[in-house]
C-alpha positions in Angstrom: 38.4 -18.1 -30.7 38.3 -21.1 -33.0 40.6 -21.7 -36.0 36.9 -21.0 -38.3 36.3 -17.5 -36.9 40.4 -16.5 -37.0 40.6 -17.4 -41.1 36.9 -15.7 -41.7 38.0 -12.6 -39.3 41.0 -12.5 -41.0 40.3 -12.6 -44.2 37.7 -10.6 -43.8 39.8 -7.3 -42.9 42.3 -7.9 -45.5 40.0 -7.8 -48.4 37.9 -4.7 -46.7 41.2 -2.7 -47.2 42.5 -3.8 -51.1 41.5 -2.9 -54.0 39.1 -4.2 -55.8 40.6 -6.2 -57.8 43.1 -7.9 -55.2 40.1 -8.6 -53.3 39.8 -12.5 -53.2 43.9 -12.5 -53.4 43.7 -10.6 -50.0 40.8 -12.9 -48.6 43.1 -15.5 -48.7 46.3 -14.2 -48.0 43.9 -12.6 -44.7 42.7 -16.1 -43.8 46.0 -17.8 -43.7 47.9 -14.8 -42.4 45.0 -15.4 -39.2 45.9 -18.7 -38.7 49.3 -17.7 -38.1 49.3 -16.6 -34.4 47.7 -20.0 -33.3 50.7 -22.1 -34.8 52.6 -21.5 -31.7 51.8 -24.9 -30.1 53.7 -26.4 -32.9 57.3 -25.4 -31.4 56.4 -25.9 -28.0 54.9 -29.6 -29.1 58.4 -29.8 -30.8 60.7 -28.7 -27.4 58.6 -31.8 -25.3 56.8 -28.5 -23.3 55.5 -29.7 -20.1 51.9 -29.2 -19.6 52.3 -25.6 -17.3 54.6 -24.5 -20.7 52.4 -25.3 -23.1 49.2 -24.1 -21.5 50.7 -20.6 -20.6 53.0 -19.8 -23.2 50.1 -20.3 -26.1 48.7 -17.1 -26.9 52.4 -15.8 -25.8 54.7 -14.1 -27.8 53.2 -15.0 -30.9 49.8 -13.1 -29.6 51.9 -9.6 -28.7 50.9 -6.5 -30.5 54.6 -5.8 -30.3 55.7 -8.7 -32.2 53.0 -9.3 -34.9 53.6 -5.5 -35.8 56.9 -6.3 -36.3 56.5 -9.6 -38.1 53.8 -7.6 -40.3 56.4 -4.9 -41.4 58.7 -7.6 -42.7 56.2 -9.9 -44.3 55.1 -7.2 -46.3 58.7 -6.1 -46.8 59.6 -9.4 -48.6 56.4 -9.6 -50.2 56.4 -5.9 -52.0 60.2 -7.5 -53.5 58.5 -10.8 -54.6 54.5 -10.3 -55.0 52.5 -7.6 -57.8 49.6 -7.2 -55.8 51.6 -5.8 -52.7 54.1 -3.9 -55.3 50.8 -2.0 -57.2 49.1 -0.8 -54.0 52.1 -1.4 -51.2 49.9 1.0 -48.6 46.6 -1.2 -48.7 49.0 -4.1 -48.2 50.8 -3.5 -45.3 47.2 -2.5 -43.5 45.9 -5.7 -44.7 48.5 -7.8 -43.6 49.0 -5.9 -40.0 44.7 -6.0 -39.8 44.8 -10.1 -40.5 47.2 -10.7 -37.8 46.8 -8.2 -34.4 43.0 -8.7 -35.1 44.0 -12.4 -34.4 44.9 -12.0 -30.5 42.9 -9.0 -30.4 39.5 -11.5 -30.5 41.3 -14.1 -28.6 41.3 -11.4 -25.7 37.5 -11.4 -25.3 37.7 -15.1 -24.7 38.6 -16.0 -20.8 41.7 -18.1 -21.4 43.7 -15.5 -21.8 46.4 -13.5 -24.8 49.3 -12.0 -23.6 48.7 -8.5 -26.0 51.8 -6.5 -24.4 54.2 -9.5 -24.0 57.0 -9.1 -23.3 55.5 -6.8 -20.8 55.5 -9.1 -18.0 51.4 -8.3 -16.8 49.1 -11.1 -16.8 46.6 -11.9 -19.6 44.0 -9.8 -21.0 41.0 -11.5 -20.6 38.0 -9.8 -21.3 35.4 -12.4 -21.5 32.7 -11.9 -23.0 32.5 -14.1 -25.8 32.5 -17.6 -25.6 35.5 -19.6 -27.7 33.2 -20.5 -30.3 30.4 -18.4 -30.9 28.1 -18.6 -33.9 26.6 -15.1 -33.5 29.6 -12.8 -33.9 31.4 -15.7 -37.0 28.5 -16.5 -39.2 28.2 -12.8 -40.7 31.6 -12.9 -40.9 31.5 -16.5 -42.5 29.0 -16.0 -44.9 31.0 -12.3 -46.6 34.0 -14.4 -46.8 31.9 -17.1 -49.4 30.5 -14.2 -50.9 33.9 -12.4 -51.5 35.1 -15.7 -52.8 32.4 -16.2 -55.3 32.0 -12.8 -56.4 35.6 -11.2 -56.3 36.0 -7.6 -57.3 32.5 -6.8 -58.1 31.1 -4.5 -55.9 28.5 -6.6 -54.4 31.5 -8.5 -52.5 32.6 -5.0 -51.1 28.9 -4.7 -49.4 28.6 -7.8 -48.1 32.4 -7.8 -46.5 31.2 -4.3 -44.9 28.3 -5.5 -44.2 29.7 -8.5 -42.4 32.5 -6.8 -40.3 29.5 -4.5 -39.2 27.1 -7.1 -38.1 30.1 -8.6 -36.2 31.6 -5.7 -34.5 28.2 -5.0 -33.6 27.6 -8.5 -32.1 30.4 -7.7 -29.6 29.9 -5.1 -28.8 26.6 -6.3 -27.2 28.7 -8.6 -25.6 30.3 -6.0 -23.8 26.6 -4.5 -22.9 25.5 -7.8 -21.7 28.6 -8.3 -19.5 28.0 -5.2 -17.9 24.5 -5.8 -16.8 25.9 -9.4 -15.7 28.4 -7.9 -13.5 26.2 -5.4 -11.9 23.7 -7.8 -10.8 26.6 -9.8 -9.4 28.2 -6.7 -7.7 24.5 -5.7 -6.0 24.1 -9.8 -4.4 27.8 -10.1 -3.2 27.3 -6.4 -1.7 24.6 -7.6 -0.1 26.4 -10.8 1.4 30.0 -8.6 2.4 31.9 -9.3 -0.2 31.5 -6.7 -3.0 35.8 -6.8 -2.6 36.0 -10.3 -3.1 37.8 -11.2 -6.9 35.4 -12.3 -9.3 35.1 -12.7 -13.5 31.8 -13.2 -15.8 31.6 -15.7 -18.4 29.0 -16.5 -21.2 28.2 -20.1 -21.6 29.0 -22.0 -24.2 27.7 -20.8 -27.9 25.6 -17.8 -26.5 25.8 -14.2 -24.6 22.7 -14.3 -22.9 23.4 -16.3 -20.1 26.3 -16.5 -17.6 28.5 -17.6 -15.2 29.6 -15.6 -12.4 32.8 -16.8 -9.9 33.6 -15.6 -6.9 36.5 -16.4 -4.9 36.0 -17.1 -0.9 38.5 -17.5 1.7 37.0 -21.4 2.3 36.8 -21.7 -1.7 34.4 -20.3 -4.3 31.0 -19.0 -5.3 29.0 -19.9 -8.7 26.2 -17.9 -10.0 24.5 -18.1 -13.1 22.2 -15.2 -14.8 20.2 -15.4 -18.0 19.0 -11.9 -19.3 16.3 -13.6 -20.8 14.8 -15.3 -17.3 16.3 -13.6 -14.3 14.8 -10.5 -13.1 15.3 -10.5 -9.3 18.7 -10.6 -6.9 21.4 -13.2 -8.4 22.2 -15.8 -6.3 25.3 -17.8 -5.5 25.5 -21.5 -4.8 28.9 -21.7 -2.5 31.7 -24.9 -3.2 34.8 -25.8 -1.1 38.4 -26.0 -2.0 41.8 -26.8 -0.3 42.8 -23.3 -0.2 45.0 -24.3 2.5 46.6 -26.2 0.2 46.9 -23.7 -2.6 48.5 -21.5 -0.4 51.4 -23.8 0.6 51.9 -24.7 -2.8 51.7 -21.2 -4.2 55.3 -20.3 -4.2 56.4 -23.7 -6.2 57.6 -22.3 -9.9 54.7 -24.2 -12.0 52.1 -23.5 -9.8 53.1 -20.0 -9.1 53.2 -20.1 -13.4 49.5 -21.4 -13.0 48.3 -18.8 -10.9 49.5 -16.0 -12.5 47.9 -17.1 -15.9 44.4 -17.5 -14.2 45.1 -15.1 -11.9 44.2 -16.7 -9.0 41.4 -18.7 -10.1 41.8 -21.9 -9.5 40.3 -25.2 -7.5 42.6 -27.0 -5.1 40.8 -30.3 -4.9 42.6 -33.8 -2.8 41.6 -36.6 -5.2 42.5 -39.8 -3.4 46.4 -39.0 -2.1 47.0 -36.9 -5.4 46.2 -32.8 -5.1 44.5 -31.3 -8.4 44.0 -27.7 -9.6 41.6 -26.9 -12.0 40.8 -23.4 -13.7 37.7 -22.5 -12.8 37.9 -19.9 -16.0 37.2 -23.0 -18.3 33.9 -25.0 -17.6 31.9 -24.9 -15.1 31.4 -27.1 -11.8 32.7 -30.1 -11.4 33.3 -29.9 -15.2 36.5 -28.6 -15.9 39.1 -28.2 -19.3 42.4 -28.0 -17.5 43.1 -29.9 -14.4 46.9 -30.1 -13.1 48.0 -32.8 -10.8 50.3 -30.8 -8.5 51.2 -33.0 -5.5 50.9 -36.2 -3.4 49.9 -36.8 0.0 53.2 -36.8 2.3 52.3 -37.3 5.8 49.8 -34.3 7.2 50.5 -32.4 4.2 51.2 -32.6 0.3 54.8 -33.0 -1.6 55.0 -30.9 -4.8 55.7 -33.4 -8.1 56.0 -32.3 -12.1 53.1 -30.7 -12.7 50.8 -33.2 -15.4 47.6 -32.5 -17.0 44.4 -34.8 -15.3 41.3 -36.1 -16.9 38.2 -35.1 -15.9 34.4 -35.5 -15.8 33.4 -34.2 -18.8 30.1 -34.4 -20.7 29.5 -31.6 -23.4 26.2 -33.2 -24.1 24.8 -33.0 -20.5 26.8 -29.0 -20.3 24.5 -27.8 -23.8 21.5 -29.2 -22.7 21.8 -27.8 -19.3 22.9 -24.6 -21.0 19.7 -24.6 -22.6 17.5 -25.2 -20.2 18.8 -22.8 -18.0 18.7 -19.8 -20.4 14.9 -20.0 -21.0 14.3 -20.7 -17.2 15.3 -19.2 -14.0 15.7 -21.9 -11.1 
């Protein structure tokens, strides 16, 4: 999720768990301790990380359960030596500090890009999906307790207001998780219908909202896009079908960075020949032919394509045109 939601989120939980009169100490300890998880780009920008690096080890170790456990046991270790607050109520300090940072990859897992919760457990990433990155239903509750808390400190009506907040929040996701369900089982009924209820697939909100979506399905020519708004759709969910190289993707597939690439999307991605250069983009991140991440992979060698250092590709991209679109299509079916 967005840097906003990870200090609210975080601070939030913190100063749920203190006492009352540590309470806007621990909203801001919280809301930095949040942050913390996100700085991992900072080493990798520091190393010279090649694009594949950078993309797939964010939201890497720094994301693990494991390790943020462990980093939370001796933060609050060093602190309890060093810091009154943590010394006077050392229990309600080590749950704050653990809550601000695993709730940190925690939310970042019901994004699509992916966390690596159990790294160094070498399983792809969790990728729930069913929030978008930055979603102002489940962070303005959140958003407005942490002012509150700020303003009012230990008096009881901040206490409220942070309950009522983290409810409101919690509650917002998990209609997330409601509205993905219904998503998927329209999506499950019209590709059982066409032969392909086996074929791999993932659900999506679209940008800033959970009530409409984005289905894809992968085919052996390329891939399928759907797109279902609870608030317009009523009958079967329909597919609009787009070609890729997958011949291409498949020669390619045991190369180190792309074989990196695919096993962080797991499998989703868009072999594409743009002029005598082949592109992959991850269909997890946009929507077609608008796409985040696009790796240049290869160039044109005869009949087929020579693999070259992976490097990150511009795209079309108009965020404008996506919202509008976005817009349009939630109030009305096609």
């Amino acid at each position: 999720m967005d840097s906003l939601t990870q200090i609210v989120l975080g601070g939030a939980v913190a100063a749920a768990v203190v006492p009352a009169a540590h309470r806007r100490r621990a909203l801001v300890a919280g809301a930095v301790l949040g942050t913390l998880p996100d700085l991992d780009g900072i080493p990798l920008a520091l190393m010279g990380a090649d694009a594949v690096t950078s993309v797939t080890w964010h939201r890497g170790p720094s994301h693990s359960l494991f390790v943020l456990t462990l980093f939370a046991l001796a933060m609050w270790w060093l602190l309890r030596r060093r810091w009154t607050p943590v010394r006077e109520s050392p229990r309600a300090w080590l749950l704050a500090i653990w809550l601000a940072l695993v709730t940190h990859p925690l939310l970042d897992a019901f994004t699509v890009y992916g966390t690596q919760l159990l790294w160094p457990w070498p399983s792809s990433p969790v990728m729930w999906s069913s929030l978008f990155i930055i979603d102002p239903g489940y962070t303005l509750p959140l958003l407005v307790a942490f002012i509150v808390v700020l303003c009012v400190g230990a008096r009881d009506i901040g206490r409220r207001f942070m309950l009522g907040g983290l409810l409101l929040s919690s509650l917002y996701m998990g209609w997330s998780l409601v509205a993905k369900t219904l998503v998927d089982r329209a999506a499950d009924s019209a590709l059982a219908a066409q032969g392909l209820a086996e074929a791999p697939r993932f659900s999506v909100p679209m940008p800033l909202n959970t009530l409409l979506w984005r289905v894809v399905v992968l085919t052996p020519d390329g891939f399928m896009e759907g797109y279902r708004s609870l608030v317009a759709d009523s009958g079967p969910m329909t597919f609009v079908p787009h070609r890729a190289d997958t011949a291409a993707l498949a020669a390619l597939r045991s190369e180190p960075q792309v074989a990196r690439l695919l096993w962080f999307t797991r499998g989703f991605m868009k072999a594409q020949a743009e002029g005598d250069h082949l592109v992959l983009s991850d269909l997890r991140m946009g929507a077609e032919p608008d796409y985040t991440f696009r790796y240049q992979v290869a160039v044109r060698d005869g009949a087929g394509w020579r693999p070259t250092p992976v490097t990150m590709v511009s795209g079309p991209r108009n965020a404008k045109q996506q919202l509008a679109a976005t817009w349009e299509r939630l109030w009305h079916s096609p």
